[in-house]
N, C-alpha and C positions, 0 to 999 in steps of 0.2 A: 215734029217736036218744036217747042211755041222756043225762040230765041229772047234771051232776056236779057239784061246790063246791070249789074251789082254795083251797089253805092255801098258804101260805109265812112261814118265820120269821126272822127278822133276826137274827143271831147275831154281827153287829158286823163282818163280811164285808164287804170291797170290793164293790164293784158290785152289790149287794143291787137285785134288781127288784121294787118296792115296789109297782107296777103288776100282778105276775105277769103281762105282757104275755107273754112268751115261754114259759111253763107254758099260757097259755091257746090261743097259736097249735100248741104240740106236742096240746093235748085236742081243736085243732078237727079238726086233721088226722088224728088218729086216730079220728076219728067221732065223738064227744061234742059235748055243748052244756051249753055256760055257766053257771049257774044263778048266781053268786055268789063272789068272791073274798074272805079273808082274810086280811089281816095282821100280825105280832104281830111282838114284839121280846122277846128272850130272851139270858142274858148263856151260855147254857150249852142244851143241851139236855134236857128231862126224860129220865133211864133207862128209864122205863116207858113215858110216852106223849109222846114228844119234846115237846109244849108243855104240860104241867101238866094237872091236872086242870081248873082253871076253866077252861080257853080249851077243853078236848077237851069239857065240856058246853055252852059257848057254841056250838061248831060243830056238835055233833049236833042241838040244837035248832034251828038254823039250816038244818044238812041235812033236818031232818024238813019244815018248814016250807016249803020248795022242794019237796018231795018230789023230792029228791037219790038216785040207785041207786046213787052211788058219791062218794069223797072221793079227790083227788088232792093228794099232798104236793110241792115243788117241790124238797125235799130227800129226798136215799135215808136209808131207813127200816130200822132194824136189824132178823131175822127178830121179835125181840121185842118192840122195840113196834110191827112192822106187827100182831102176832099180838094185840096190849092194845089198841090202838086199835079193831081190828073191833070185841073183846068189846064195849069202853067205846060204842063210836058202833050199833054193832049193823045195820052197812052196811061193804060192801067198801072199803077203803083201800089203794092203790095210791102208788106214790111216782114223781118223773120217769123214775127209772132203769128202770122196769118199763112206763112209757107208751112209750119210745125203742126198749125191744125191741119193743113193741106197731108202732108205726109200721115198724119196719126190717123185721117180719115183714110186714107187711101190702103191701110195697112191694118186695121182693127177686124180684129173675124170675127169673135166672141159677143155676144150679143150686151153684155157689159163693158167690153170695148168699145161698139158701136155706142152704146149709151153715153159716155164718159166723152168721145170725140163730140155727140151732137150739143151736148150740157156747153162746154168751152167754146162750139163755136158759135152756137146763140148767144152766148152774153158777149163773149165780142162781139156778133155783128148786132146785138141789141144798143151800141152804142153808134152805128153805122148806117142810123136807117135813114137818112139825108142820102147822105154816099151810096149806097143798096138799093135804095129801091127807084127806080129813075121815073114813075107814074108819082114821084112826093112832088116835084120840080114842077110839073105841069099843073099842080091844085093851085087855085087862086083866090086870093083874096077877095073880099069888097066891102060896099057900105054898111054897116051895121052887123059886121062878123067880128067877132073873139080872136084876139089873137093876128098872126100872122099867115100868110100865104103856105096853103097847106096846112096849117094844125089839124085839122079832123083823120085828113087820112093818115099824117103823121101819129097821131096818137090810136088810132086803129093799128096800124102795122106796130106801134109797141105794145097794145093791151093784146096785140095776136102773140110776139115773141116772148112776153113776161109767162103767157099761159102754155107757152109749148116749154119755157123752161121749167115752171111749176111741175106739169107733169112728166118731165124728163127727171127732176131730181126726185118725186114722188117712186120713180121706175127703179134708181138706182137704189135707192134706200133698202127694197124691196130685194134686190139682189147683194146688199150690206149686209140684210139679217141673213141670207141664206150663206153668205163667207162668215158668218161669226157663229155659225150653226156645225159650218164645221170643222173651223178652230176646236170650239168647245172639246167635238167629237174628240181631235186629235192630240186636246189636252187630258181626256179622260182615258188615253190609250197612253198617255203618258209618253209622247212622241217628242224625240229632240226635231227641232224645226229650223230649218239655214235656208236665209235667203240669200240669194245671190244679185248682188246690184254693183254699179259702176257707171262711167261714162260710158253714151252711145260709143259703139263699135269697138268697145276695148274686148270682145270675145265671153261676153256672159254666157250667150248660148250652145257657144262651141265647147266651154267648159260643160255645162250642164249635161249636152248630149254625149261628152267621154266618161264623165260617170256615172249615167243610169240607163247609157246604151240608147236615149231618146233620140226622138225627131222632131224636134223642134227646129224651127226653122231657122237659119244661119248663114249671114252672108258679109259679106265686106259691105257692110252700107251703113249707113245711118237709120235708127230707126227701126232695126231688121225684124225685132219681136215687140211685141205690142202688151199682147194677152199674157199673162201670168198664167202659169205652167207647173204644176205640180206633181214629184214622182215620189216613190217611196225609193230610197238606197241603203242596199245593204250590206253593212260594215263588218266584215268578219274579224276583222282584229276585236272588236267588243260584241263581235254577234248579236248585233244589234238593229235596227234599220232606224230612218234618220227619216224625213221628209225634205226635200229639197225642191224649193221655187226659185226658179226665172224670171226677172222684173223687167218691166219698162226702163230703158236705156234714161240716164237723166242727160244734161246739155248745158250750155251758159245760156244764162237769160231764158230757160222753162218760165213758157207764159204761169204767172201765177194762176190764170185758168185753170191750166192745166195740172195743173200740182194740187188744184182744189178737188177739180171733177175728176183726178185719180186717186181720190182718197184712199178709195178701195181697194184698189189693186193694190196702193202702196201699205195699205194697211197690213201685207203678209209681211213685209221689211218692219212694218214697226214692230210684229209681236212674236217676231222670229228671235231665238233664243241664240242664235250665231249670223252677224255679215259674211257675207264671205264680196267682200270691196274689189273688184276685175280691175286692173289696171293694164291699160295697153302699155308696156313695157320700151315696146321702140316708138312709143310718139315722146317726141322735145317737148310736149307741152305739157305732158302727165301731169306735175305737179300743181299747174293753176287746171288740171281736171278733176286731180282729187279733192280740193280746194271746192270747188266746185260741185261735186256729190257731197262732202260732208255738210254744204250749205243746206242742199234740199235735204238731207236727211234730219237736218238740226230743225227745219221748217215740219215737217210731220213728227217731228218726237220722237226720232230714233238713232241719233248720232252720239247717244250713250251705253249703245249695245254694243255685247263685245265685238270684235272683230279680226278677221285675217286678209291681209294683205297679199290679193293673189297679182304680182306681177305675170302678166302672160304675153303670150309673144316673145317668147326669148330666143327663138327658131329666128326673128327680123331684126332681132340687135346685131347692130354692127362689133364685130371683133373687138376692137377697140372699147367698147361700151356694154363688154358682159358682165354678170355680176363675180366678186371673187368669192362670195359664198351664196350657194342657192336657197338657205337658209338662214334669216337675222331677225331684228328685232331694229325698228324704229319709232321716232316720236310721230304721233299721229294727235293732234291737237293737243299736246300737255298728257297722254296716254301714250305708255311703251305697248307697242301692237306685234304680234308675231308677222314676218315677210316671207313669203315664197317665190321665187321664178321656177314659171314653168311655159310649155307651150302645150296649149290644146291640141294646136295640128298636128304635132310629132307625138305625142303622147307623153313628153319627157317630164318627170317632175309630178303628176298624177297622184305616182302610188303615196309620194312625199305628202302629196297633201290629203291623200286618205287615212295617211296613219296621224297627221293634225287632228283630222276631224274625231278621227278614233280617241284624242287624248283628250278632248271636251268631253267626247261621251263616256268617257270612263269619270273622268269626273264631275258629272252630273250622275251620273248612275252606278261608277260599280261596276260589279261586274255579276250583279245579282239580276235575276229578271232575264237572263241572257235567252236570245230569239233563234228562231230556226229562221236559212234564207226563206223560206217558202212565205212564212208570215209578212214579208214586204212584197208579196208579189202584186197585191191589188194597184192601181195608181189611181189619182186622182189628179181631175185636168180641168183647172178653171178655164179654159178655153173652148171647152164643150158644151 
């Protein structure tokens, strides 16, 4: 397991993780190990080597001394000083934005996941092809040539990466129409649709799998599910079935890449007719996390749908910090939002929030049209 040393720089930023708690939980999950965290405070960033020259020889000497293979920065690093910092440290330097496509690739099954991870990391590395490709450095200039030392192969290796992303987004598109094909279907069947989204590892999956019996996959990690996940559940309080998706985990600082080239998957959050918003209950930082999801949802055009507040994890709050009702109502951007605590792992809180979801469906429908369990039995799984 390659040994790495975490930088992060305070630049006067709101919610500054001074810990690099969540840099380190993105390097464990992507297979790395720990060797050492750094911190510094900067009113601006340096142009050359975003923290100056003394603190970029403070950390090389530091990385030497771990026998460090690599330095991860907790901010994105422009091509030019990822490319000053190798020279200066004389070890690979990676930034979060480049660990996130690291994990999305490592974790995508779905043939539309695989798509989405390669779209994001061409166009980052379409900006990196000095840094990438190490036969650019060796082309050479001379008399009577255009340009500078290496242009030709430089501009080969971008008219090659422009055309793999061409038809990378050509591919996705193709798999667009066939999610909006079957939307259509599940608007023509007259289906209530609840997506469920929230910060990585707040337990989206763990909810999903206690109420429609799934297997989706679930772990204490970052990152844990990738593919969007589709089941049918059926509400016998309004005898009804519902459709319920599983989303991609969102995070501080989602490369804008990646929020482009998941259009699709997030496109079930946008035209989903109920959030259901996962909040990890026992993390202190919940609230610059919810902050935080309703950013990216305001960025894809869906942070005006209704919503329920599933606090979970209530099984890991401390005594002291339980809630005094497991049902309330709070301000959610200038919007009174219905609140729940519950815990997936124990089961506790569940049934609470199936008779919620029961009170949306009675009022969207009534109690006309009412279904047999048998008619939710089919499912359907973007992941296949």
């Amino acid at each position: 397991m390659p040994g790495v040393v975490l930088v992060g720089v305070d630049l006067g930023l709101p919610h500054f993780d001074a810990e690099l708690e969540e840099l380190a939980q993105l390097a464990q999950t992507a297979g790395y190990r720990v060797l050492d965290r750094v911190a510094c405070k900067r009113r601006a960033p340096d142009p050359a080597l975003f923290v100056g020259s003394g603190k970029a020889d403070e950390i090389r000497a530091l990385a030497a001394g771990h026998g460090a293979s690599e330095i991860l920065f907790d901010q994105a690093l422009s091509p030019s000083q990822q490319r000053n910092l190798e020279r200066h440290m004389g070890l690979p330097v990676n930034d979060r934005t480049l660990l996130i496509l690291e994990i999305f690739a490592q974790r995508a099954r779905s043939h539309e996941g695989k798509l989405q991870v390669e779209l994001a990391r061409l166009q980052y590395l379409s900006t990196r092809l000095v840094r990438r490709w190490s036969h650019l450095e060796r082309q050479s200039g001379g008399i009577g040539m255009r340009g500078g030392p290496g242009e030709t192969q430089i501009e080969l290796d971008r008219r090659m990466i422009n055309d793999a992303i061409k038809r990378t987004k050509e591919r996705l598109e193709k798999v667009k129409r066939q999610r909006s094909t079957q939307r259509r279907q599940r608007e023509r069947r007259e289906t209530f649709t609840i997506s469920l989204v929230g910060y990585t590892n707040a337990g989206k999956s763990s909810i999903f799998n206690a109420l429609v019996k799934a297997r989706a996959y679930a772990a204490d990690q970052l990152f844990a599910t990738l593919d969007t996940t589709t089941r049918q559940l059926y509400l016998g309080e309004v005898e009804r079935t519902v459709s319920l998706s599983d989303t991609v985990g969102f995070i501080r600082d989602l490369p804008h890449g990646l929020v482009e080239a998941f259009a699709a998957t997030l496109q079930e959050a946008r035209d989903a007719d109920l959030l259901l918003h996962v909040v990890d209950a026992s993390n202190p930082d919940h609230p610059e996390q919810i902050a935080e999801v309703m950013r990216v949802l305001r960025e894809i055009g869906a942070d005006d749908l209704p919503q329920i507040l599933v606090f979970n994890k209530l099984d890991a709050i401390p005594p002291e910090r339980q809630p005094l009702q497991r049902l309330d109502q709070i301000e959610l951007e200038g919007q009174t939002v219905p609140r729940i605590f519950l815990s997936a792992h124990s089961g506790d809180g569940l049934s609470d929030l199936r008779g919620l979801l029961a009170e949306r469906v009675r009022a969207r429908f009534g109690t006309d049209g009412a279904e047999s369990p048998e008619s939710g039995a089919g499912t359907e799984d973007s992941a296949q």
